[in-house]
BAMARKE-493162 format. One record per atom (N, C-alpha, C): atom name; residue number from 1; x, y, z. Coordinates in Angstrom, 3 decimals. Layout:
atom  nr  X  Y  Z
CA  NUM  X  Y  Z
...
***
This chain:
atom  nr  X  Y  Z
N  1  3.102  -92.505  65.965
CA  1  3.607  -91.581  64.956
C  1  2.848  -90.264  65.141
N  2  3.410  -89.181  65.143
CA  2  2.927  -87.717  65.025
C  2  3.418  -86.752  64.511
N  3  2.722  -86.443  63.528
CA  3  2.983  -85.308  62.811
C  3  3.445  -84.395  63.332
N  4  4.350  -83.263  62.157
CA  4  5.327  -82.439  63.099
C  4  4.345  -81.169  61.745
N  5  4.556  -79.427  62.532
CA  5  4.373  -78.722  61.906
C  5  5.516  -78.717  59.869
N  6  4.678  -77.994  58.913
CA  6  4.816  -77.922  57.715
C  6  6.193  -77.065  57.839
N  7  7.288  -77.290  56.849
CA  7  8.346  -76.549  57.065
C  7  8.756  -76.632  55.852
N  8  8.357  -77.318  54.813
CA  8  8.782  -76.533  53.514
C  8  8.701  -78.403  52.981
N  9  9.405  -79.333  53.596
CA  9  9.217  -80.502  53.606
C  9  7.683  -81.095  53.129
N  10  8.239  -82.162  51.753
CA  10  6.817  -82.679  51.368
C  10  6.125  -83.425  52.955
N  11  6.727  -84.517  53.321
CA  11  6.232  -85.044  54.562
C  11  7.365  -85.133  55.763
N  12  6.420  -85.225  56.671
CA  12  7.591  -85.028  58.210
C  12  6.506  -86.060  59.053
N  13  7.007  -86.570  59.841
CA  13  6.629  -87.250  60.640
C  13  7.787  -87.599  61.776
N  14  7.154  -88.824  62.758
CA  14  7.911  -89.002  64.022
C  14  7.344  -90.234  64.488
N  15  8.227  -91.564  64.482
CA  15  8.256  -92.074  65.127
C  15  8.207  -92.314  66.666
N  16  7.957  -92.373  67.896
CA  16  8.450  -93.225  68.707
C  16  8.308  -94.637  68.867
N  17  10.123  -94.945  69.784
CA  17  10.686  -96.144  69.684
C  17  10.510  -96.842  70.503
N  18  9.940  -96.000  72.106
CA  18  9.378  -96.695  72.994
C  18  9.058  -95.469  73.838
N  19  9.078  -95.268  75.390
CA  19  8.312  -94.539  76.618
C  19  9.591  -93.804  76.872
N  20  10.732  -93.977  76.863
CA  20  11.834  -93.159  77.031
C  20  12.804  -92.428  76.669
N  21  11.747  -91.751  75.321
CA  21  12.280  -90.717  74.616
C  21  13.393  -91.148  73.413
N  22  13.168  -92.076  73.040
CA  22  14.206  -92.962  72.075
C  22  12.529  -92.902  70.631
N  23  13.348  -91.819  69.683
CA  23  12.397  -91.349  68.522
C  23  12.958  -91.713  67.133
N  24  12.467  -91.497  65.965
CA  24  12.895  -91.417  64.670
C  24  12.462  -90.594  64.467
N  25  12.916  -89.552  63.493
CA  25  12.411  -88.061  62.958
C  25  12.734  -88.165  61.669
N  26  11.238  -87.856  60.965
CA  26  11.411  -88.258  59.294
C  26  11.450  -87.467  58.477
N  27  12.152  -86.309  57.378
CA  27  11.407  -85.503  56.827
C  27  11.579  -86.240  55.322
N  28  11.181  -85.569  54.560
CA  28  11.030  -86.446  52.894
C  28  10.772  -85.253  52.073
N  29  11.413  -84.747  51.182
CA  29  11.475  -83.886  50.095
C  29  10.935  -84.952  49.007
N  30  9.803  -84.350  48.271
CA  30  9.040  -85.353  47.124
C  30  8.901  -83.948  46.052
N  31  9.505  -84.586  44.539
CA  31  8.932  -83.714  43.397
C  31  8.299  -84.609  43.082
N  32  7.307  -84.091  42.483
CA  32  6.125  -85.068  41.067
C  32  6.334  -86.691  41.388
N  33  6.176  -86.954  42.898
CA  33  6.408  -88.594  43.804
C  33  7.483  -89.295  43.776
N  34  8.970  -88.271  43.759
CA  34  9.885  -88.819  43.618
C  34  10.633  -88.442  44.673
N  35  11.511  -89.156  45.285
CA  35  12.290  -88.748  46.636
C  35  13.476  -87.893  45.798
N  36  13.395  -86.528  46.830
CA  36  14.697  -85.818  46.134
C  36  15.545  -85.382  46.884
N  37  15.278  -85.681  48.148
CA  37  16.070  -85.449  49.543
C  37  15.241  -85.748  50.786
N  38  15.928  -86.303  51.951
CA  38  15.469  -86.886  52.915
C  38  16.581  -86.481  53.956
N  39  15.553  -86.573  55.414
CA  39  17.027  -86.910  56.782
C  39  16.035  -87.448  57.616
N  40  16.616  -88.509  58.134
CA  40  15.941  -89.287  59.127
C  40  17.834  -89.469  60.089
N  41  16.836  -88.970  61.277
CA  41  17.422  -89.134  62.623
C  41  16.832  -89.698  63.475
N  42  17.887  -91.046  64.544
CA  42  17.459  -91.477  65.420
C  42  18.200  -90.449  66.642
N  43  17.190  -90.103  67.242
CA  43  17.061  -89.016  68.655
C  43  16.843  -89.872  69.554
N  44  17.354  -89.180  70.662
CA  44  17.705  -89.948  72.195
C  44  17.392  -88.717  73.296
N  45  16.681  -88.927  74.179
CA  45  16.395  -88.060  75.444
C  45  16.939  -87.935  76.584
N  46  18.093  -87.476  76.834
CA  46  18.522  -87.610  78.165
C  46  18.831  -86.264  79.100
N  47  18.348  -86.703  80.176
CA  47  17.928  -85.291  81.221
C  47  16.954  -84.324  80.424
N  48  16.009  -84.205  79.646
CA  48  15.338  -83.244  78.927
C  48  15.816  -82.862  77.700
N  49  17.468  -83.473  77.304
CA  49  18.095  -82.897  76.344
C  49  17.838  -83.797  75.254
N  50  17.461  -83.484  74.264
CA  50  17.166  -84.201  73.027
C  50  18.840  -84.237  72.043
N  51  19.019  -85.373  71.816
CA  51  20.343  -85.344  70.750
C  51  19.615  -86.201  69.433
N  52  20.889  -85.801  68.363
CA  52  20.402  -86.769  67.266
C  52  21.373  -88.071  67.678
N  53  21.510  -88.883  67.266
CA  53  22.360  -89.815  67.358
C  53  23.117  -90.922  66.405
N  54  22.337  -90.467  65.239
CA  54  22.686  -91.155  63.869
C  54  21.713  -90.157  63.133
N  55  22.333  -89.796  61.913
CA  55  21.414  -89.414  60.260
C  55  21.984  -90.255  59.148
N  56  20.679  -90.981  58.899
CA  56  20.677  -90.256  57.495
C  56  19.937  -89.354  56.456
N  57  20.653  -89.365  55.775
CA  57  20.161  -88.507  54.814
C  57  21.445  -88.113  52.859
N  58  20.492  -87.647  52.399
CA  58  20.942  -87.737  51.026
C  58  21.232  -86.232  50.288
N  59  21.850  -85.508  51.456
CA  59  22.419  -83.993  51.261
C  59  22.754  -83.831  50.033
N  60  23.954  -84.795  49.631
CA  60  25.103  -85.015  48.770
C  60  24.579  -85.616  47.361
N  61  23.414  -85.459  47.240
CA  61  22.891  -86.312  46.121
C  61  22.929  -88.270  46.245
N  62  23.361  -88.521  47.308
CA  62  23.596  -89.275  47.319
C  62  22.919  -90.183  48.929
N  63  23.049  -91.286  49.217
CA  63  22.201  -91.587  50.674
C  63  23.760  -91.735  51.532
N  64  23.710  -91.437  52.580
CA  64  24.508  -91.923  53.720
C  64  24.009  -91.834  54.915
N  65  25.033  -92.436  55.743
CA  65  25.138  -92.509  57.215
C  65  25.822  -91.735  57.560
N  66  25.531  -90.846  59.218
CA  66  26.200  -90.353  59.908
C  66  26.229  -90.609  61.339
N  67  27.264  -90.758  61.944
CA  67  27.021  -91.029  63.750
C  67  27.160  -89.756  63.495
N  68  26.944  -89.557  65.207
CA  68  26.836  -87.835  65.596
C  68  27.050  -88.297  66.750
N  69  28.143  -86.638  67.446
CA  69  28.255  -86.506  68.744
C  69  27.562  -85.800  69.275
N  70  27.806  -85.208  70.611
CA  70  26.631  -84.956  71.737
C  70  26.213  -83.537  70.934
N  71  27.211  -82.618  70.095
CA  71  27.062  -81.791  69.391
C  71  25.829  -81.891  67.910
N  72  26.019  -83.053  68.089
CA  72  25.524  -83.047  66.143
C  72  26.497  -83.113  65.393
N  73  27.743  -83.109  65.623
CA  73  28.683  -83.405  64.591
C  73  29.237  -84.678  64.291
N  74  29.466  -85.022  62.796
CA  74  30.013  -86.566  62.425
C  74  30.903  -86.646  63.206
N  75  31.196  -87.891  63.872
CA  75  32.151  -88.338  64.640
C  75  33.593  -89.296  63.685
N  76  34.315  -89.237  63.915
CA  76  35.517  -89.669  63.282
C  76  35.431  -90.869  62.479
N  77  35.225  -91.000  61.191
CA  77  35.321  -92.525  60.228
C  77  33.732  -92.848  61.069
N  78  32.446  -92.070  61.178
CA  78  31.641  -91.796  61.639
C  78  30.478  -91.819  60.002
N  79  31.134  -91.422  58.804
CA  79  30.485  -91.408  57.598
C  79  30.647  -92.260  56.788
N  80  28.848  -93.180  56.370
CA  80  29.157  -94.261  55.675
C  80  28.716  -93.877  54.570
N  81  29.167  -94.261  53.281
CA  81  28.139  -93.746  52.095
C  81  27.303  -95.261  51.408
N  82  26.348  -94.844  51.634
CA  82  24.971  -95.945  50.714
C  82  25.674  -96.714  49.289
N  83  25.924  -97.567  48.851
CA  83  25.894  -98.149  47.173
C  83  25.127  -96.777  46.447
N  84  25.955  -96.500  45.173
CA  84  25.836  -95.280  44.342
C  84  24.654  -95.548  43.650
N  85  23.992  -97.177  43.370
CA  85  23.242  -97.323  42.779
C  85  21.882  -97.501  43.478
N  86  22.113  -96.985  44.569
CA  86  20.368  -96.828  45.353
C  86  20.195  -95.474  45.054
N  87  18.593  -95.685  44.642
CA  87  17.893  -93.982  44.708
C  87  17.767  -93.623  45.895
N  88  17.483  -92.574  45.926
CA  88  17.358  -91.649  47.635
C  88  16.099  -92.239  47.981
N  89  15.441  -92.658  46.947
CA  89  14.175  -93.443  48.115
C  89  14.488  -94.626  48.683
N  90  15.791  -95.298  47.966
CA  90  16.424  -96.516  48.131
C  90  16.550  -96.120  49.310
N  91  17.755  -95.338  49.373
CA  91  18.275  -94.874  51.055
C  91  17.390  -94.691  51.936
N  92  16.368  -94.291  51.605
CA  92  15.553  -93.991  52.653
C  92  15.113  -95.029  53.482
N  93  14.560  -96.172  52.533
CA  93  14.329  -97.149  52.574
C  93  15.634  -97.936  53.860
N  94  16.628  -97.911  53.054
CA  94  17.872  -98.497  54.403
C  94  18.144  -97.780  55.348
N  95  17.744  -96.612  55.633
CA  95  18.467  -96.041  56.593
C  95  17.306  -96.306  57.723
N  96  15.587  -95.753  57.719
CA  96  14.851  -96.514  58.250
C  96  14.745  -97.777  58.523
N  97  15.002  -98.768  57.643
CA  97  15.057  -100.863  58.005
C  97  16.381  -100.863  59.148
N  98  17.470  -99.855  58.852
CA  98  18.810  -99.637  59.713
C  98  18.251  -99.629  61.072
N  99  17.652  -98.280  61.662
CA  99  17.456  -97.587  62.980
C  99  16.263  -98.271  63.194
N  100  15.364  -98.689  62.847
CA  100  13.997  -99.135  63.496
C  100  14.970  -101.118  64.075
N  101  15.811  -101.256  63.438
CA  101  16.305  -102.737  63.633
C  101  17.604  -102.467  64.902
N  102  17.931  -101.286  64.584
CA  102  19.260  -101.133  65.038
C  102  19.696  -100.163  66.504
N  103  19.002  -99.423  66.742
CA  103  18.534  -98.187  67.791
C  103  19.035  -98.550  68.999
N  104  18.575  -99.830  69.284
CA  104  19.415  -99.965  70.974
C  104  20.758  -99.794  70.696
N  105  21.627  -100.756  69.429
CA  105  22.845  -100.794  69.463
C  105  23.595  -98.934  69.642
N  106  22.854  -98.320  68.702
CA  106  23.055  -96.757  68.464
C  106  23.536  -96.335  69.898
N  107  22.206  -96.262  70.347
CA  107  21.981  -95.876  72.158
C  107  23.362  -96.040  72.632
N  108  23.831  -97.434  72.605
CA  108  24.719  -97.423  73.593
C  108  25.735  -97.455  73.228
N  109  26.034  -97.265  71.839
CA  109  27.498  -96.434  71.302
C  109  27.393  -94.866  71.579
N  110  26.334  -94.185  71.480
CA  110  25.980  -93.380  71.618
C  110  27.023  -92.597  72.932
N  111  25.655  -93.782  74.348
CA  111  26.533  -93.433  75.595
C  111  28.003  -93.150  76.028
N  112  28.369  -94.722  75.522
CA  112  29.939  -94.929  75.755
C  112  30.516  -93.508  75.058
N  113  29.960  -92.732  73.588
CA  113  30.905  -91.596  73.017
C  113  30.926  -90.841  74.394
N  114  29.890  -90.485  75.243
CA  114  29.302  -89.556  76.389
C  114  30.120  -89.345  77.224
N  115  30.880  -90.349  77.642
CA  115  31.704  -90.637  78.789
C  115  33.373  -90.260  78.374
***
């Protein structure tokens, strides 16, 4: 894990997932120890090029999922939304247990979008 420079974000951090550039990127918006927005992306390295490859995050007041293409953009029926009754720390909570469990599968949906 390594800390990333201060950007306005209560905490940021960074996973890596292994030696070949396969990361989690954490940031966490906290008022008075309460989650009030988050985005965690699983990132992928290929040829030097860094992509995201899934977010989430709780833009919307709310937690979801996003695939992403080679762009960064949601990919088609690509957006899942979280149960209304998780807090954003809830989400946070699933979207991390998601990608730290789930990342290879990502990867290679990922690829196949590539092609």
């Amino acid at each position: 894990m390594t800390s990333m420079p201060n950007t306005g974000w209560s905490i940021e951090y960074e996973v890596l997932l292994d030696s070949a550039g396969n990361a989690l990127r954490v940031r966490i918006r906290t008022e008075r120890g309460t989650v009030v927005d988050f985005v965690v992306h699983y990132e992928i390295t290929i040829d030097d090029r860094v992509y995201a490859v899934v977010r989430y995050d709780g833009s919307h007041g709310r937690g979801h999922r996003d695939l992403l293409d080679a762009a960064g953009e949601t990919v088609e029926h690509g957006k899942r939304w979280l149960p209304e009754h998780l807090s954003l720390a809830e989400s946070l909570q699933v979207g991390l247990i998601d990608l730290r469990a789930n990342w290879m599968s990502y990867r290679s949906d990922f690829h196949r979008r590539l092609r």
